[in-house]
N, C-alpha and C positions, 0 to 999 in steps of 0.2 A: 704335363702329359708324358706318357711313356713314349718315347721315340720308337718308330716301328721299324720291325725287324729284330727286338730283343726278345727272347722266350722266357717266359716264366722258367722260375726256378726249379731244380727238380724236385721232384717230390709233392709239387704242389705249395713250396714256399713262399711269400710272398716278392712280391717282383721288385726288380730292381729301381725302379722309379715309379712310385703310386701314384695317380692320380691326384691332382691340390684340389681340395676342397672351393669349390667358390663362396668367397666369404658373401659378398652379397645376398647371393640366395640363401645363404645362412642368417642374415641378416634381416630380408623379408619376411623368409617364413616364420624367426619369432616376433615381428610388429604383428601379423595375421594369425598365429595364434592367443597373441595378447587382446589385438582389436575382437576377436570373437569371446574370450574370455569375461572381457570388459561386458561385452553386446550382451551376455548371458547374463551378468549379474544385473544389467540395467532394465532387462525384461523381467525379473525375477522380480526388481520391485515395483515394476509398472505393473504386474500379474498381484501382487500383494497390495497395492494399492485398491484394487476392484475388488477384492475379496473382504475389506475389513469390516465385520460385523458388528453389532451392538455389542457384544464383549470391549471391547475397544472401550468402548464411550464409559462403561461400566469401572473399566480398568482406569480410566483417567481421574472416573471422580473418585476411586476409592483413594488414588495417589495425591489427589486436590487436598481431600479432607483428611486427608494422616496427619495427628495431633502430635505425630511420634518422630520417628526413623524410616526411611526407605531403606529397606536392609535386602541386598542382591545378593543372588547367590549361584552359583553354577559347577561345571566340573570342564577341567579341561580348556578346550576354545572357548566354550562359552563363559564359562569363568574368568577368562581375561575378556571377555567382551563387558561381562556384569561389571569387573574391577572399572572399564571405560567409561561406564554408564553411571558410576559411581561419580564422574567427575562433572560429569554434565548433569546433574542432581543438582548438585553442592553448588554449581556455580549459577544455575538459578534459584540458588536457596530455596531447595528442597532439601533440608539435612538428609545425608543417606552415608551407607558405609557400607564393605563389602563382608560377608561371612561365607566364609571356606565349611563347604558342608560335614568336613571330615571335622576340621579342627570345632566345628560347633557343639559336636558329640562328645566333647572331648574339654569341655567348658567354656567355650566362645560363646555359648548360649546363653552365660550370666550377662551377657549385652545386650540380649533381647530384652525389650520391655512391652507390655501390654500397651494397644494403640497401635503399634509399628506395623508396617504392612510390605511382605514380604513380595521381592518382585524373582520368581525362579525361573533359570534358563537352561532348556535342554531341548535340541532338536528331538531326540528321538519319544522326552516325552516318558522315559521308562527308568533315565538315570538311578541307580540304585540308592544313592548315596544322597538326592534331593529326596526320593520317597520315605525315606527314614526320619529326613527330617522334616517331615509334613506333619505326624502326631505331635512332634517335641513345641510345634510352631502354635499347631490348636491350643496346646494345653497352655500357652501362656498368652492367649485372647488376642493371637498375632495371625492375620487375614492373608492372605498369599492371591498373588497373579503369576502367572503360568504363561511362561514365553514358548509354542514349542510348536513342531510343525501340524499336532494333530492333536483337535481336540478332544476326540474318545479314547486320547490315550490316559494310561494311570494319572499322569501329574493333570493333567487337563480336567480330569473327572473330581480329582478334591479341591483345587483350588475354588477359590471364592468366582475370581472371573480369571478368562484363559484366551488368548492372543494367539490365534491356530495361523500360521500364516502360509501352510498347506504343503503338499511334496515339491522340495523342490532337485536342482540336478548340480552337483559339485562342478567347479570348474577344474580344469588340468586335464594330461592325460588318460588320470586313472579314473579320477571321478569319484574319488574318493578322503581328499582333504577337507574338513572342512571350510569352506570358500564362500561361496554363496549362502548357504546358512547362517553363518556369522556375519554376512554381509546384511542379511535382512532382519538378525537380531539386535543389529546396533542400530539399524534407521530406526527400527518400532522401538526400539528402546529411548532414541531420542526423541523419537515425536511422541508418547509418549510422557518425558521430563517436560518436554516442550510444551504441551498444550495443559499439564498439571497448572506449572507455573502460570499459564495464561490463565487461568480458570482462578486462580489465586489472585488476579489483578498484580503480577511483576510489574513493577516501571521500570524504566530503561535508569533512574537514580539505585536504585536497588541493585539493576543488575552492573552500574557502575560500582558501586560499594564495595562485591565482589573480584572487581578487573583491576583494580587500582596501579598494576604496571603492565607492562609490556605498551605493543602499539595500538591493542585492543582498548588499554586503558587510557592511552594521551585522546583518542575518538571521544570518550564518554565524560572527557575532563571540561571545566570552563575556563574559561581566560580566567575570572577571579583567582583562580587557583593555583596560579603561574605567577601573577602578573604582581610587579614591583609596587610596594604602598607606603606610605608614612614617610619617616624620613630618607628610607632608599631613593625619593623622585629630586628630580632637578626642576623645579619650579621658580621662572622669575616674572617681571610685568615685560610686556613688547614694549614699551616708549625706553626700559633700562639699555644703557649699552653694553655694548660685546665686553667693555672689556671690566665694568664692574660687575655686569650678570655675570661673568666667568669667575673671577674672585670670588663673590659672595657665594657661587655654590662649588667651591675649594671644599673639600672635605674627604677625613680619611676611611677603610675602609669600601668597602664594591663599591664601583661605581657607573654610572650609566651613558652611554656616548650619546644626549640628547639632550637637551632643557626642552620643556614646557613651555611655553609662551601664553601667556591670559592679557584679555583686555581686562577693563576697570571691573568688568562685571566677574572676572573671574573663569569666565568662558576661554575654551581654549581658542588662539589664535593663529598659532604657528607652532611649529619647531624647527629647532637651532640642530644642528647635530654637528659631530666634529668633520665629516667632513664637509659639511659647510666652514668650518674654520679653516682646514687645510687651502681648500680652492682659496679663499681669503690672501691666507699667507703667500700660494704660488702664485695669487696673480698680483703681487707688492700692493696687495690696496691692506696697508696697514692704519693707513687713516681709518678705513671704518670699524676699524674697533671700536672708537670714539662715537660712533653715530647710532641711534636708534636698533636694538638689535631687528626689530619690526623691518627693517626696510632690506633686510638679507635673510629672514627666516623663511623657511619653506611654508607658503599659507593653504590650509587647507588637505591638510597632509592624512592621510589616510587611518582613521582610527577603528578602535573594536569599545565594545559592551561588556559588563563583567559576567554576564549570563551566555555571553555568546560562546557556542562550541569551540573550545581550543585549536581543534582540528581546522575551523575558518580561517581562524587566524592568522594559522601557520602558512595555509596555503596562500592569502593574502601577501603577507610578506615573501613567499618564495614567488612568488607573480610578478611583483612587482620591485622583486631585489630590494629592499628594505631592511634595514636591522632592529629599528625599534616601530612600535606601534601605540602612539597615545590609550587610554583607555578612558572614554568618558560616560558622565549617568547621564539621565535624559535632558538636563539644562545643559550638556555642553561641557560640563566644569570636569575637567582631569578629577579622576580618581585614582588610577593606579596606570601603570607602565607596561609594555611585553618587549624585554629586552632577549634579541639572539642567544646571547651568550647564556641565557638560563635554559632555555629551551634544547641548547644540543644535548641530545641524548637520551631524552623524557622517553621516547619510545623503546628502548631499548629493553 
C-alpha cells in the first residue's frame, strides 16, 4: 500500500507505490468463475437431457444399421469435435472417418460410398460449407443426421433425422466461444456411438479386441493371456526333495521364482518359492534340503482361473504381496503360472 502522506504525481502520473494486488482474491475469483462455468455447461446437458426427442432414437438406428462408414463432418469447433467422435466410433467398432467439408469438394468425396451415413455438425444449423455438401451426399445414396441446435434450421430440414439440442448460452466472459455447444455436441455424439453399438449387441470381448494396450486394455485382458504355460512352469511332485526338485528344474533361459507342488493326482499342493529357500538358508536348516519338499511348501497358496479378469489378479497379488500366482482348471491341476516379473508394465 502507498504510505500516506505521498501525493500523486504531477500531472496525473501514476503514483509512487501502487497498490499489490491481492493474489488470493485473484485466486478466488477465477475458482468462482470456473465453478459457474462448469455449473452452466452441466445444466446445459441436464436441459438437453429432457429435451431428446424421437429423432434421437431414429438417429441411433440409422447409425445401428449403417452396412457402411460413419462419415463426420463439420467446420471449425465442431469439426474438431466430429474428428473426436470419430474415435469413439471406431473404438466401439462402428467404422467411421472424418471428411473435411471443403476438402470433399475437392475429391475426398471419392471416399464416400453408398450405405454410409453421414453424421453433420453445426450449431448454428446454417454452415455454408455442410449445405453444399448435403446434395453431393444425396446423389451418392448417403443418408445424413444433423447435430445442430435448431431443428427448422436448413441442415435440420434436409437431413434424414436431426439431433436439435436447443439454444443454448456460451461460457466465458463474452459469451461467445464456442464452449457449451461443443460441449453438448460431443455428449450426444457419444451417446449416440454409444447406444448404436449397444443396439449392435457390442461385448465387452469385442470391445477388448479394440483396447489391447494401455490400462484400459490389461482391465479387459485374462490371466490366460499373461500367464506362463508349457515348458516355461516349474512343476515337481511334494514327496521330491528341495534339493533334487531344485536340480531337475535347472534350466536355461526365463525363469520363474516358484515350483509347483502336485500330489499323485496331479492336483496342485503347494508352492515352493525362492524365498522359501532363502529363509531355508538363513535359518542354517540345510538338512532340509534333503527332506520332503511338501513339509516346507506353502500349502494352499492363493491361485487364479485362466478365464479370470487379469485385473483380479493383479489386485490379488498386490493384496496380499505375492510375486507368483498358481493358475489352475477346475480339477485343481496347474495350468499355467502369473509371474510379477511379466506383468510390470502391461498397463502402460
Amino acid at each position: 500500500m502507498r504510505p500516506t502522506g505521498l501525493p500523486d504525481r504531477p500531472g496525473g502520473g501514476l503514483r509512487l507505490f501502487a497498490p499489490e494486488p491481492d493474489a488470493r482474491e485473484e485466486a478466488d475469483s477465477a475458482v468462482s468463475a470456473a465453478r459457474a462455468m462448469l455449473t452452466a455447461g452441466a445444466d446445459a446437458l441436464k436441459q438437453l437431457a429432457s429435451r431428446l426427442a424421437v429423432d434421437f432414437s431414429r438417429a441411433v438406428q440409422m447409425l445401428a444399421e449403417c452396412p457402411g462408414t460413419v462419415v463426420l463432418s463439420g467446420v471449425g469447433k465442431a469439426g474438431l469435435i466430429a474428428q473426436k467422435l470419430v474415435a469413439t466410433f471406431c473404438s466401439v467398432s462402428l467404422p467411421a472417418r472424418f471428411l473435411h467439408p471443403t476438402d470433399a469438394v475437392h475429391g475426398d468425396l471419392g471416399a464416400v460410398r453408398a450405405g454410409d451415413v453421414a453424421m453433420l455438425l453445426s450449431n448454428s444449423g446454417e454452415t455454408a460449407e455442410l449445405l453444399r455438401l448435403l446434395p453431393c451426399l444425396a446423389e451418392r445414396q448417403v443418408r445424413s443426421v444433423a447435430v445442430t441446435s435448431r431443428a427448422d434450421s436448413t441442415l435440420g430440414k434436409e437431413c434424414a433425422a436431426v439431433v436439435a439440442y436447443g439454444s443454448v448460452t456460451e461460457a466465458g466472459p463474452c459469451g461467445l466461444a464456442p464452449t457449451t455447444s461443443t460441449l453438448v455436441m460431443l455428449a450426444l455424439g457419444d451417446a449416440l456411438a454409444l447406444l448404436a453399438a449397444q443396439a449392435r449387441g457390442l461385448t465387452p470381448q469385442q470391445f477388448g479386441a479394440n483396447h489391447p494396450g494401455g490400462s484400459l486394455g490389461l482391465q479387459l485382458r485374462t490371466v490366460r493371456e499373461a500367464m506362463r504355460t508349457g515348458s516355461a512352469l516349474r512343476l515337481a511332485r511334494q514327496h521330491e526333495t528341495i534339493r533334487s526338485m531344485l536340480a531337475s528344474q535347472s534350466r536355461q533361459g526365463r525363469r520363474t521364482g516358484a515350483v509347483m507342488l502336485v500330489d499323485d493326482d496331479g492336483r496342485l499342493a503347494g508352492l515352493f518359492t525362492d524365498s522359501d529357500l532363502v529363509r531355508l538358508l538363513e535359518a542354517r536348516k540345510d538338512d532340509a534340503l534333503d527332506r520332503p519338499a511338501a513339509e516346507v511348501m506353502t500349502r494352499g497358496p492363493k491361485t487364479a482361473w485362466p478365464e479370470q479378469p487379469l485385473s483380479e489378479a493383479i489386485r490379488l497379488m498386490s493384496d496380499h504381496h505375492i510375486s507368483e500366482i498358481p493358475v489352475v482348471d477346475e480339477a485343481e491341476r496347474p495350468v499355467g503360472l502369473l509371474d510379477i516379473t511379466d506383468l510390470i508394465g502391461l498397463g502402460r
